[in-house]
C-alpha positions in Angstrom: 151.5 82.0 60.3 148.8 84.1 58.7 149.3 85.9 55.4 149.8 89.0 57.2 152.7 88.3 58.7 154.0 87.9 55.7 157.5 89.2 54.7 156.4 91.7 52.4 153.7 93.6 54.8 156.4 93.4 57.5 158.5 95.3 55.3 155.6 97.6 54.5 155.3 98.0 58.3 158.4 98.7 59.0 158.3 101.4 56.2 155.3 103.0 58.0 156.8 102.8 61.6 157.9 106.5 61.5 154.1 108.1 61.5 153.9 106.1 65.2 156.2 109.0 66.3 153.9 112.3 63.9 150.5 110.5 64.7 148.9 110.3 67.9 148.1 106.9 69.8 145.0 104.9 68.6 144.5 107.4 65.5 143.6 105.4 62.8 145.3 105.9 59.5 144.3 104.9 55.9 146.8 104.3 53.5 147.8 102.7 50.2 150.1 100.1 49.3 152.4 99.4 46.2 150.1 97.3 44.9 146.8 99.4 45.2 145.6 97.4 48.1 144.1 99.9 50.6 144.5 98.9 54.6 144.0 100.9 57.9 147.2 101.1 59.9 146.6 101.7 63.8 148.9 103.2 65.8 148.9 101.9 69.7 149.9 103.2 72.8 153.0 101.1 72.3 153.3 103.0 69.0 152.7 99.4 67.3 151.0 99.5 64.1 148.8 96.9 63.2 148.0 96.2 59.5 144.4 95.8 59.3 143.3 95.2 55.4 140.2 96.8 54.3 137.7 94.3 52.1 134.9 94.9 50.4 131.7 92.4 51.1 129.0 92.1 48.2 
């Protein structure tokens, strides 16, 4: 399993899952985590949200 299924971003999901009900399907969001680490969280029609890292290339 990939590292971003790992316990603590499912936790972080699960702390996000309330904006699938305030922000409309397939908006995309940019947030923060608690360690600084910035990621796009999608939310789909199935009011998933997928945790989509954001790196930066040099």
């Amino acid at each position: 399993m990939n590292n971003l299924m790992s316990e603590k971003n499912i936790e972080l999901l699960k702390s996000l899952a309330y904006m699938s009900e305030k922000v409309p399907k397939g908006k995309f969001l940019f947030q923060e985590d608690q360690k600084g680490e910035y990621f796009f969280v999608v939310v789909t029609d199935n009011f998933e949200i997928s945790h989509l890292p954001v790196t930066a290339k040099n």
